[in-house]
C-alpha positions as a printed NumPy array, in Angstrom:
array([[  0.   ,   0.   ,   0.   ],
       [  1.404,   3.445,  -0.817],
       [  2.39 ,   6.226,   1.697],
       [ -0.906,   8.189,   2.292],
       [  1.585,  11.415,   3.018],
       [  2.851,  10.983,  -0.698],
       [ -0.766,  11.341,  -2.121],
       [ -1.061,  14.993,  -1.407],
       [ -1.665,  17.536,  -4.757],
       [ -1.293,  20.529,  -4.026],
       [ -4.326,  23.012,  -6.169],
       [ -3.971,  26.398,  -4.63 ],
       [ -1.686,  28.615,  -2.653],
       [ -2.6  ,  31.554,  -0.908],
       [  0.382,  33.446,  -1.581],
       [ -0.765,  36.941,  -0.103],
       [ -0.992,  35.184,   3.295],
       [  1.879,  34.584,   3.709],
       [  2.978,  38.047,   2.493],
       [  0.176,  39.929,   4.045],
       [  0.443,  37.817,   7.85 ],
       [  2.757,  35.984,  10.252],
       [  1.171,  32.776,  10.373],
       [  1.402,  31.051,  13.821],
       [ -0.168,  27.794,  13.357],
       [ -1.848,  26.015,  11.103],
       [ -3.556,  22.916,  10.86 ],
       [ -6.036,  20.631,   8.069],
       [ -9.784,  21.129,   7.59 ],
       [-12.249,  18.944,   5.188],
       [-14.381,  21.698,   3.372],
       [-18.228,  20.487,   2.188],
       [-18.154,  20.862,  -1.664],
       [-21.062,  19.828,  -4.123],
       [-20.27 ,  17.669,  -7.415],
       [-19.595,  20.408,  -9.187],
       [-17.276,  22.473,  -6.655],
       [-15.208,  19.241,  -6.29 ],
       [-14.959,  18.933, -10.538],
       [-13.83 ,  22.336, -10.759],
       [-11.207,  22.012,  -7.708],
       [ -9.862,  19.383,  -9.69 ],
       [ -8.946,  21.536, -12.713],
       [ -7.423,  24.097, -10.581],
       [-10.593,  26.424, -10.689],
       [-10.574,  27.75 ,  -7.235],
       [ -9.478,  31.528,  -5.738],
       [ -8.908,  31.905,  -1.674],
       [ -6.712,  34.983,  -1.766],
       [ -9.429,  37.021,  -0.193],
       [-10.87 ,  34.348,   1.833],
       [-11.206,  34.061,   5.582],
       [-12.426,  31.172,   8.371],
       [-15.58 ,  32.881,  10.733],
       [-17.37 ,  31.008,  13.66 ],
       [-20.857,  30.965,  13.193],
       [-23.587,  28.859,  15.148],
       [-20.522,  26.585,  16.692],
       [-19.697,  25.639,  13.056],
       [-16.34 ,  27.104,  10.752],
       [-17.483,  28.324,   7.694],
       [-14.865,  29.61 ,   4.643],
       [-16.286,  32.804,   3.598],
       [-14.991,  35.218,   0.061],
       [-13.272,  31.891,  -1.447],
       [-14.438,  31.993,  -5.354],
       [-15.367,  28.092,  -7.31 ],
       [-15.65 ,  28.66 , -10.772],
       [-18.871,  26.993, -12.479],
       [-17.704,  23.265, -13.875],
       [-17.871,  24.097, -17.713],
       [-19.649,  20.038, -18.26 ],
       [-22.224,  21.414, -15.603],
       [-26.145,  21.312, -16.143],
       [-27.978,  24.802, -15.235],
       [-27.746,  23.238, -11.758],
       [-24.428,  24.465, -10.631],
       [-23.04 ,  26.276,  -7.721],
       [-22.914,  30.239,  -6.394],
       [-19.014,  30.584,  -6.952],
       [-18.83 ,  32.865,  -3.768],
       [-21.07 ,  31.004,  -1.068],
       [-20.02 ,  30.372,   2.204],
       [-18.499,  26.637,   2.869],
       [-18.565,  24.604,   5.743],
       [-15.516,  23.498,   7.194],
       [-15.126,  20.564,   8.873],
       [-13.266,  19.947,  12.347],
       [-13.82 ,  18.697,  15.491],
       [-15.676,  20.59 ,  18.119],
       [-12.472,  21.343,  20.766],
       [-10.479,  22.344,  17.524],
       [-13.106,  24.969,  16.693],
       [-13.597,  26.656,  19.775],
       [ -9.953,  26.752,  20.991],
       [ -8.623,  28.317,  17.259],
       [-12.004,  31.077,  17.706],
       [-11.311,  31.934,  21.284],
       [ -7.479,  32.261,  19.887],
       [ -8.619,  34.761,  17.444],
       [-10.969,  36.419,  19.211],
       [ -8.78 ,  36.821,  22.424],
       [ -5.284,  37.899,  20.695],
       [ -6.523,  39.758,  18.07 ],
       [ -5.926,  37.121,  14.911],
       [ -7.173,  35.924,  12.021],
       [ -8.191,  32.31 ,  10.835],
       [ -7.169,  32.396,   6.612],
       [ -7.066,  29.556,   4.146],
       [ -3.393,  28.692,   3.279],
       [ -3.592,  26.225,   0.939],
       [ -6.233,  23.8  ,  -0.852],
       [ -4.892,  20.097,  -1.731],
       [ -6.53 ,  17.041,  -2.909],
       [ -5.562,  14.345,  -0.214],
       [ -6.852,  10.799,  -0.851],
       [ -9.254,  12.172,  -3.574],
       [-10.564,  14.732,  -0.859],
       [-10.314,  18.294,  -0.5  ],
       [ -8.719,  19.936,   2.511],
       [ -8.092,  23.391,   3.446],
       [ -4.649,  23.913,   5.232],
       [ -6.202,  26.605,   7.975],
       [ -3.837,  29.499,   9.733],
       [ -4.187,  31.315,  12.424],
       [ -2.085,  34.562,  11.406],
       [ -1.627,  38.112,  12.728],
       [ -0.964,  41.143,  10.293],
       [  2.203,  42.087,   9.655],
       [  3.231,  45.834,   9.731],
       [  5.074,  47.316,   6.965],
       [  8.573,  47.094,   7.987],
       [  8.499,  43.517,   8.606],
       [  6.921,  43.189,   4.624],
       [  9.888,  45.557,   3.635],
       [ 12.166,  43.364,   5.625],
       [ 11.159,  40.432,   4.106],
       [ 11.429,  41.389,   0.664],
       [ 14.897,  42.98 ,   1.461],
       [ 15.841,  39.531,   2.642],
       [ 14.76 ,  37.63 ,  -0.673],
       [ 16.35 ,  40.355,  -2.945],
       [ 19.656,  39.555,  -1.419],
       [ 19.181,  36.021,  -1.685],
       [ 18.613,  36.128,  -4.906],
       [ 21.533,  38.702,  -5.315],
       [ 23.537,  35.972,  -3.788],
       [ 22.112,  33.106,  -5.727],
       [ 23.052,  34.593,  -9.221],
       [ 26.776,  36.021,  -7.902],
       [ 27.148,  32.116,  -7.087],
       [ 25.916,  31.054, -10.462],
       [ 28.291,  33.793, -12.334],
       [ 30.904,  33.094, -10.22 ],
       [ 30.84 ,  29.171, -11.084],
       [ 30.333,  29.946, -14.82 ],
       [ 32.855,  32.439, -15.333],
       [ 35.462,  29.975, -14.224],
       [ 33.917,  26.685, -16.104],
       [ 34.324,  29.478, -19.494],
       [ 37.116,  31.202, -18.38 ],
       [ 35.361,  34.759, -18.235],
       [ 35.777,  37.935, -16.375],
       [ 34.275,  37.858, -13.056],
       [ 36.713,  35.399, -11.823],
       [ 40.899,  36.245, -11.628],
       [ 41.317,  32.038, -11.622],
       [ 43.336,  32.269,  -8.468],
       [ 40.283,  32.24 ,  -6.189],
       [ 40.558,  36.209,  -6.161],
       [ 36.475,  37.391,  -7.244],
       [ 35.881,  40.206,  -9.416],
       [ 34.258,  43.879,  -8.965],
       [ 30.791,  42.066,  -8.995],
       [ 31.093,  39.072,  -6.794],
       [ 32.766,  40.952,  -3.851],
       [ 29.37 ,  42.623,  -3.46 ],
       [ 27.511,  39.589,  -3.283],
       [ 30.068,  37.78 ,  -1.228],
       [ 29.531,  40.894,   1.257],
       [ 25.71 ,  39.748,   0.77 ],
       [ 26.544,  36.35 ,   1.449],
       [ 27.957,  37.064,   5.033],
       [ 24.666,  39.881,   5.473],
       [ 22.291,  36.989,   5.315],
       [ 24.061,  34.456,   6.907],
       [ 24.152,  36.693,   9.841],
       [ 20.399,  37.054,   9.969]])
């Protein structure tokens, strides 16, 4: 029998989140989809980047997440934007809502996946992060990336025999920037 942690396919990320919040936990929710929501998952025809997890009558319902309409679909298909039930356990549900309610956070979809032929919403509880810590963060992958192509011109140049590289181990102009990069990051 195969691995059921090897299953998993990924449909959707929720890429603002993670921008937009710090997430400090998160944990996996089965979502109630009709037979045409669960087609149209399947082709990748689902939006949460404006969605949100809200407690109402002791249930978790998704709220803002868009399904398109299944294209083979009779006249009988879904509202793209209603409200979806979420389904956890009752101790989960009231200890992430009195989390959120008491500290001030937020309960966001992270990701959808397929898992055993099911959907599942990967939930997070997340706080908002200022603007210094999203101008940190993009700071941080600029010089990684910085970093990541002075490595790749550094190995190059010496495969080719290019400037860049003296052949003697010495860098170039350009690398000793990113070298100074290099010891920036690794410091953080």
């Amino acid at each position: 029998m195969a691995d059921k942690g090897q299953n998993n396919k990924v449909i959707t990320l929720n890429r603002k989140a993670y921008h937009d919040y710090h997430v400090l936990e998160s944990l996996e929710a089965g979502i109630v989809l009709t037979g045409s929501e669960i087609k149209s998952i399947r082709e990748g025809g689902i939006n949460i980047g404006e969605a949100y997890a809200q407690r109402e009558g002791g249930e978790l319902w998704l709220f803002n997440s868009h399904i398109a309409p299944y294209a083979a679909a009779s006249h009988f298909t879904h509202d793209p934007r209603r409200r979806r039930k979420l389904l956890l356990h009752r101790d989960q549900i009231n200890r992430l809502t009195a989390q959120a309610a008491e500290r001030g956070l937020t309960l966001v979809p992270l990701k959808v996946y397929l898992k055993e032929g099911r959907a599942k919403v990967e939930l997070g509880l997340v706080r908002g992060k200022k603007l210094y810590d999203k101008r940190q963060a993009l700071a941080r992958r600029d010089a990684q990336r910085e970093v990541e192509r002075a490595i790749r011109f550094r190995t190059s140049s010496r495969a080719w025999g290019r400037k860049g590289s003296t052949g003697d181990g010495r860098l170039g102009g350009a690398s000793r920037g990113a070298i100074g990069l290099v010891k920036l990051v690794a410091k953080k």
